[in-house]
Every structure is written in structure tokens, then in C-alpha cells.
DSSP file (Angstrom, degrees, kcal/mol; ACC not computed):
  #  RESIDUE AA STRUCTURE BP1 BP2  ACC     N-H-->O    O-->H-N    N-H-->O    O-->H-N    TCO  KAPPA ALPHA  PHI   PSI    X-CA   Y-CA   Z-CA
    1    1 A X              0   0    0      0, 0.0     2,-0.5     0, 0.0     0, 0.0   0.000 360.0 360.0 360.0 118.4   -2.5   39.9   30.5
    2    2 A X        -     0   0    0      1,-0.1     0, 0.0     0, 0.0     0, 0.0  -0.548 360.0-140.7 -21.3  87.5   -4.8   42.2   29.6
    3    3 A X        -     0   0    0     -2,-0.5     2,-0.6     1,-0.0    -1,-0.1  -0.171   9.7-155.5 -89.5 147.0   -5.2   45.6   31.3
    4    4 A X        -     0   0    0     69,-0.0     2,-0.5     2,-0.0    -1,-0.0  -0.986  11.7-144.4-136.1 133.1   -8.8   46.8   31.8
    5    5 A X        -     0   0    0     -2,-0.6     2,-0.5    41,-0.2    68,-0.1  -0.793  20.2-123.5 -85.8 135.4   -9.2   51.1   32.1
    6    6 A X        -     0   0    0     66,-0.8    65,-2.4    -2,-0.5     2,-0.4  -0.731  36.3-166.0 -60.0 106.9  -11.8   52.4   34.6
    7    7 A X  E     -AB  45  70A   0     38,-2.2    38,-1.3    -2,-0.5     2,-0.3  -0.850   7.7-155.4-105.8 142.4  -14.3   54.8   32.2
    8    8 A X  E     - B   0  69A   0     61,-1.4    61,-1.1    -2,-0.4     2,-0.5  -0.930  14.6-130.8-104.7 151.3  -16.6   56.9   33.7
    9    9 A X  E     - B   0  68A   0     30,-0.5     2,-0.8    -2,-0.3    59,-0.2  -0.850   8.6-142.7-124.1 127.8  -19.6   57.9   31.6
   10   10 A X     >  +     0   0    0     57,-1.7     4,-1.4    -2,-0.5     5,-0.5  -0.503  49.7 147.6 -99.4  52.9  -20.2   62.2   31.7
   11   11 A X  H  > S+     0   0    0     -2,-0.8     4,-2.5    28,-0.3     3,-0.4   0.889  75.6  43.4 -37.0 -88.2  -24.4   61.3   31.8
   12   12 A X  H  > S+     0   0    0      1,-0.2     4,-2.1     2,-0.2    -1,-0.2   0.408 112.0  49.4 -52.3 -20.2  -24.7   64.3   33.8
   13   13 A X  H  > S+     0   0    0      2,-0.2     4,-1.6     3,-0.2     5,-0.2   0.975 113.2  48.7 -24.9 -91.1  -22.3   66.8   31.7
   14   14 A X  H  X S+     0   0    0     -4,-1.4     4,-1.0    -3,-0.4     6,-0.3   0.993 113.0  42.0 -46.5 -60.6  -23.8   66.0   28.8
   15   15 A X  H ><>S+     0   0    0     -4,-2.5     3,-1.9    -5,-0.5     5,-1.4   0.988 106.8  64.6 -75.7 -36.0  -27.9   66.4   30.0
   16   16 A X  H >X5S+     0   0    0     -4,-2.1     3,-6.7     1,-0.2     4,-0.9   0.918 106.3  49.5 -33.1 -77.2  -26.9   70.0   32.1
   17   17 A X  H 3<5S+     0   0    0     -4,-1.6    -1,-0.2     1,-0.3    -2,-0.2   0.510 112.5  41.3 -54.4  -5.2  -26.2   71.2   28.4
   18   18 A X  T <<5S-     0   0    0     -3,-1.9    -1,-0.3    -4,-1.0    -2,-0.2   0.309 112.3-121.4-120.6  16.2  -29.1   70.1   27.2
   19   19 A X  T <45 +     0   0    0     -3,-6.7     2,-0.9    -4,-0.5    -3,-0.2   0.699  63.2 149.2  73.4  17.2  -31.2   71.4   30.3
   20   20 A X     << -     0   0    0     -5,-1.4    -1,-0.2    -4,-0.9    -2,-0.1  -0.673  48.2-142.2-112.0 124.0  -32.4   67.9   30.8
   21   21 A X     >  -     0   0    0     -2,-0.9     4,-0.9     1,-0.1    -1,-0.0  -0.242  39.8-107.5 -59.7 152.5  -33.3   66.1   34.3
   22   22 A X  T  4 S+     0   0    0      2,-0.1     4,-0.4     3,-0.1    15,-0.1   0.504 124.3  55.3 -67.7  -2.2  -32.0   62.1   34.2
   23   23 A X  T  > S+     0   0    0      2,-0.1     4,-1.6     3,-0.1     5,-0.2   0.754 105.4  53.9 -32.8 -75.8  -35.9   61.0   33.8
   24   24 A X  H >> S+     0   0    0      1,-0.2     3,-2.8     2,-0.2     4,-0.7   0.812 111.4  45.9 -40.2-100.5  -36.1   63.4   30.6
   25   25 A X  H 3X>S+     0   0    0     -4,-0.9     4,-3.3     1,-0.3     5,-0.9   0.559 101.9  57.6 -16.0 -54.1  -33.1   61.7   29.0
   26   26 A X  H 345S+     0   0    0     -4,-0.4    -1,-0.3     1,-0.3    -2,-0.2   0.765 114.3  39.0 -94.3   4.4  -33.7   58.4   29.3
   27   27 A X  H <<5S+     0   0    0     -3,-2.8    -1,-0.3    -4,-1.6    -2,-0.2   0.885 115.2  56.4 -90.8 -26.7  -37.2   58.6   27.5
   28   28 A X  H  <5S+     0   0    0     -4,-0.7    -2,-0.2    -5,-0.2    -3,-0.1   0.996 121.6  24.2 -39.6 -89.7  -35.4   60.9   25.3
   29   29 A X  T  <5S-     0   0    0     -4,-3.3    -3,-0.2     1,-0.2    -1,-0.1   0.631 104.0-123.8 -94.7 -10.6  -32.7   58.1   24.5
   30   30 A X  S   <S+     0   0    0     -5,-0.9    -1,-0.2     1,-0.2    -4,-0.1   0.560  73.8 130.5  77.9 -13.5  -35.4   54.8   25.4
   31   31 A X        -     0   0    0     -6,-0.3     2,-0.2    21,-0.1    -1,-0.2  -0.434  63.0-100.0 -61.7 141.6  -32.5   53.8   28.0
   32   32 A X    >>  -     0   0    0      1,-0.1     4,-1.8    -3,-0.1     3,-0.7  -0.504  10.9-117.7-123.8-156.7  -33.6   53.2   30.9
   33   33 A X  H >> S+     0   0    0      1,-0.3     3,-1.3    -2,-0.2     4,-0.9   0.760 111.8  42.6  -6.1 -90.4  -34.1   55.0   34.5
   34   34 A X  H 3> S+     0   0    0      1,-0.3     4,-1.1     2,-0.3    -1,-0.3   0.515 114.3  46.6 -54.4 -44.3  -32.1   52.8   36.4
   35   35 A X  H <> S+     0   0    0     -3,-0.7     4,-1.4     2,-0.1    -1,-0.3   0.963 110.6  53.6 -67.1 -40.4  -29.1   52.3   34.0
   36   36 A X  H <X S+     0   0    0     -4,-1.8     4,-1.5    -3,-1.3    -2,-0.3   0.870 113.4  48.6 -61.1 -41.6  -28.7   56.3   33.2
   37   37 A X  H  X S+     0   0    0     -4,-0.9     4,-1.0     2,-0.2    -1,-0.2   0.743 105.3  52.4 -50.0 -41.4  -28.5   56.7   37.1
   38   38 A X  H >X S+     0   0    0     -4,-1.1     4,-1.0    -5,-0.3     3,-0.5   0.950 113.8  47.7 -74.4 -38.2  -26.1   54.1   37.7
   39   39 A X  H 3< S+     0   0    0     -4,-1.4   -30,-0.5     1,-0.2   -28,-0.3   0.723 112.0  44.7  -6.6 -59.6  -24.0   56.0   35.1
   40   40 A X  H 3< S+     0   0    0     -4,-1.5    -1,-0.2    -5,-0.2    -2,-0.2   0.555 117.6  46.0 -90.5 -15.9  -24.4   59.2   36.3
   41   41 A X  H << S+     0   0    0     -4,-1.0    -2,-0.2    -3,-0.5    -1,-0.2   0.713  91.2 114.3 -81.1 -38.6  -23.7   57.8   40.3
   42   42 A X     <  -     0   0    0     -4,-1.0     3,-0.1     1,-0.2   -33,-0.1   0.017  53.5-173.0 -75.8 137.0  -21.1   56.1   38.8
   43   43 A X  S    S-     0   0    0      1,-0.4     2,-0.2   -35,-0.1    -1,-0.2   0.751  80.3 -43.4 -92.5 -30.9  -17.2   57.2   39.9
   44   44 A X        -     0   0    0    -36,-0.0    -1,-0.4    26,-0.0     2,-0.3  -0.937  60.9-166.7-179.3-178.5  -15.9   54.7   37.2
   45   45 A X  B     -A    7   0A   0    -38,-1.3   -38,-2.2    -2,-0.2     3,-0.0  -0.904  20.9-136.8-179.7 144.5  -16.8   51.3   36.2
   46   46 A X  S    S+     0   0    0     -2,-0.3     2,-0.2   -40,-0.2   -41,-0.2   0.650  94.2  41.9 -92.9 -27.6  -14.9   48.4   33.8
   47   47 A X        +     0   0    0    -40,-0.1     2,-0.3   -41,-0.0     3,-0.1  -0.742  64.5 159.9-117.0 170.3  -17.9   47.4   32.0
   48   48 A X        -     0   0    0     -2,-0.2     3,-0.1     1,-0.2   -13,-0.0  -0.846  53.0 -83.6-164.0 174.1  -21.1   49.8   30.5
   49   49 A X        -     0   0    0     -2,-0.3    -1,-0.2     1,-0.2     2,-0.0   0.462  27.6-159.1 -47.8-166.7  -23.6   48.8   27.9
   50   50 A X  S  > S+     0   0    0     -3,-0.1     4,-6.6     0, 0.0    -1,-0.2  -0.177  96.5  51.8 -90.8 -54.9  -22.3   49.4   24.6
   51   51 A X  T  4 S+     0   0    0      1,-0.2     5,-0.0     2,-0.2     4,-0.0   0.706 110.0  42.0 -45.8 -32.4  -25.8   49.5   23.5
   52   52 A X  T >> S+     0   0    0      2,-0.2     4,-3.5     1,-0.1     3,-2.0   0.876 111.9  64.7 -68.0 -49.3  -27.3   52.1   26.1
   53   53 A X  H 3>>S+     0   0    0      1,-0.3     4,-1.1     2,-0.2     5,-0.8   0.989 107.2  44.1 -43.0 -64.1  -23.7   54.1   25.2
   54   54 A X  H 3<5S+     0   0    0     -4,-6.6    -1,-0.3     1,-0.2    -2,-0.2   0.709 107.4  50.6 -88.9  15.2  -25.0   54.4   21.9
   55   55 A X  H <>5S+     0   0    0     -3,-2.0     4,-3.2     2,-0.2    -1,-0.2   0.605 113.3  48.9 -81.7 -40.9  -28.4   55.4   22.3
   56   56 A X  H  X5S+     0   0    0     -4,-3.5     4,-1.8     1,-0.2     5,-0.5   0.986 107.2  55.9 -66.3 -55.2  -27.4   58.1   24.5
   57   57 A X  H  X>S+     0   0    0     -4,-1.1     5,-2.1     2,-0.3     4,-0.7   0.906 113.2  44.2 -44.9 -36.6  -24.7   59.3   22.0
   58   58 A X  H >4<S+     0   0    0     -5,-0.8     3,-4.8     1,-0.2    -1,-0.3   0.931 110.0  51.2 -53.6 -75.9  -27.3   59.5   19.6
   59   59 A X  H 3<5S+     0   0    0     -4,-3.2    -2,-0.3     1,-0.3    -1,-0.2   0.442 116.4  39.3 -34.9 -27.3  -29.3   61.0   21.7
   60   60 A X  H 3<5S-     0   0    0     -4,-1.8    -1,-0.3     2,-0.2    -2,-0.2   0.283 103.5-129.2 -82.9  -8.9  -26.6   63.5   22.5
   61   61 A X  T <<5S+     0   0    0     -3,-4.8     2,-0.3    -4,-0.7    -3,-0.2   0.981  74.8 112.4  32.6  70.1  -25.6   63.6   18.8
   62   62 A X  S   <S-     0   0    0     -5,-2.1    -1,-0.2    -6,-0.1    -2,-0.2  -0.945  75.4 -80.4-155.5 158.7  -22.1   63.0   20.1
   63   63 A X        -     0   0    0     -2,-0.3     4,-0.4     1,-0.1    -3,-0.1  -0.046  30.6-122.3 -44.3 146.7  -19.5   59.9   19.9
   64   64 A X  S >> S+     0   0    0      1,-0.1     3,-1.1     2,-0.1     4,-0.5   0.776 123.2  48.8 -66.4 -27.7  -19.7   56.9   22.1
   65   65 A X  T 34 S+     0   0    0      2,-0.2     3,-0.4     1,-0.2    -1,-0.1   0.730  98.0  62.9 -81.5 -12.0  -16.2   58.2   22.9
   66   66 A X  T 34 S+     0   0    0      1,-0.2    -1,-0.2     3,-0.0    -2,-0.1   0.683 104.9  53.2 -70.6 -31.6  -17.2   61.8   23.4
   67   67 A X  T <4 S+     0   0    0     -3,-1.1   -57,-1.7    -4,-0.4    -2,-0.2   0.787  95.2  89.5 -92.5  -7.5  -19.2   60.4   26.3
   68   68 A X  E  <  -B    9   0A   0     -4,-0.5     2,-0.4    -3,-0.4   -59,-0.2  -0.151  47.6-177.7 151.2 122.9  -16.4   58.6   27.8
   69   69 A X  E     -B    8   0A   0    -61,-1.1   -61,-1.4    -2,-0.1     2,-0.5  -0.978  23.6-144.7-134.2 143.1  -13.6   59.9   30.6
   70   70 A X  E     -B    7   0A   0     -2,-0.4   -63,-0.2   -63,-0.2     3,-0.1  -0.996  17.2-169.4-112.6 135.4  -10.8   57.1   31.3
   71   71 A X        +     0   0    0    -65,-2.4     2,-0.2    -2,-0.5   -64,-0.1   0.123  64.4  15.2 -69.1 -11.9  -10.1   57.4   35.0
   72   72 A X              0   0    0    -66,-0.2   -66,-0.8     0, 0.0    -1,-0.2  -0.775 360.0 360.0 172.4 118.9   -7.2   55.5   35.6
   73   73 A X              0   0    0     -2,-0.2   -69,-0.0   -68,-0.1   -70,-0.0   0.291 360.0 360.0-131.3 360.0   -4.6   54.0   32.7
């Protein structure tokens, strides 16, 4: 059986440093609103985008794993 981690996604970490509201960012990164908010609401969550993860990560010029907290192993 498979074991599934709870990740949380550091939206808001990552946009403080870059002075950027959750609006800004996801025109910034073409993700949109509604997922970057659920992200950023989010206390941890089993599944996420891969794609949206790696638009922001661009958009962050950082790792999909840089954006990434595991929450529970």
C-alpha cells in the first residue's frame, strides 16, 4: 500500500518576497485566481496541479520542490 504525504504549497512565502498580492502572481505566472488561493488557504492537500506548480516555480525562478513543505510523513 501506498502512503500518500500531505504537501502544503508556500504560495504566500514565496509572493511576500517578491512584494506581490495573490491577484499579481497569478497573472504574473497565467495560473489562475482561484487555484493560487486555494493553495495559499490551503493547510495541506494530497493532490496539487503539477502544471500550475510549475508555472509558479517559474514564475518564482525556484524548484517545484522549493515550493513544497511535507506536512505529515
Amino acid at each position: 500500500m501506498s502512503r500518500k504525504e500531505i504537501i502544503k504549497v508556500r504560495i504566500r512565502e514565496f509572493a511576500a518576497k517578491e512584494g506581490w498580492m495573490l491577484r499579481e502572481l497569478s497573472e504574473k505566472s497565467g495560473v489562475s485566481y482561484s487555484t493560487i488561493k486555494t493553495y495559499a488557504v490551503s493547510s495541506g492537500m494530497v493532490i496539487a496541479d503539477l502544471g500550475a506548480l510549475r508555472k509558479l516555480a517559474q514564475t518564482f525562478n525556484v524548484l517545484i520542490e522549493d515550493l513544497l513543505e511535507v506536512v505529515n510523513e
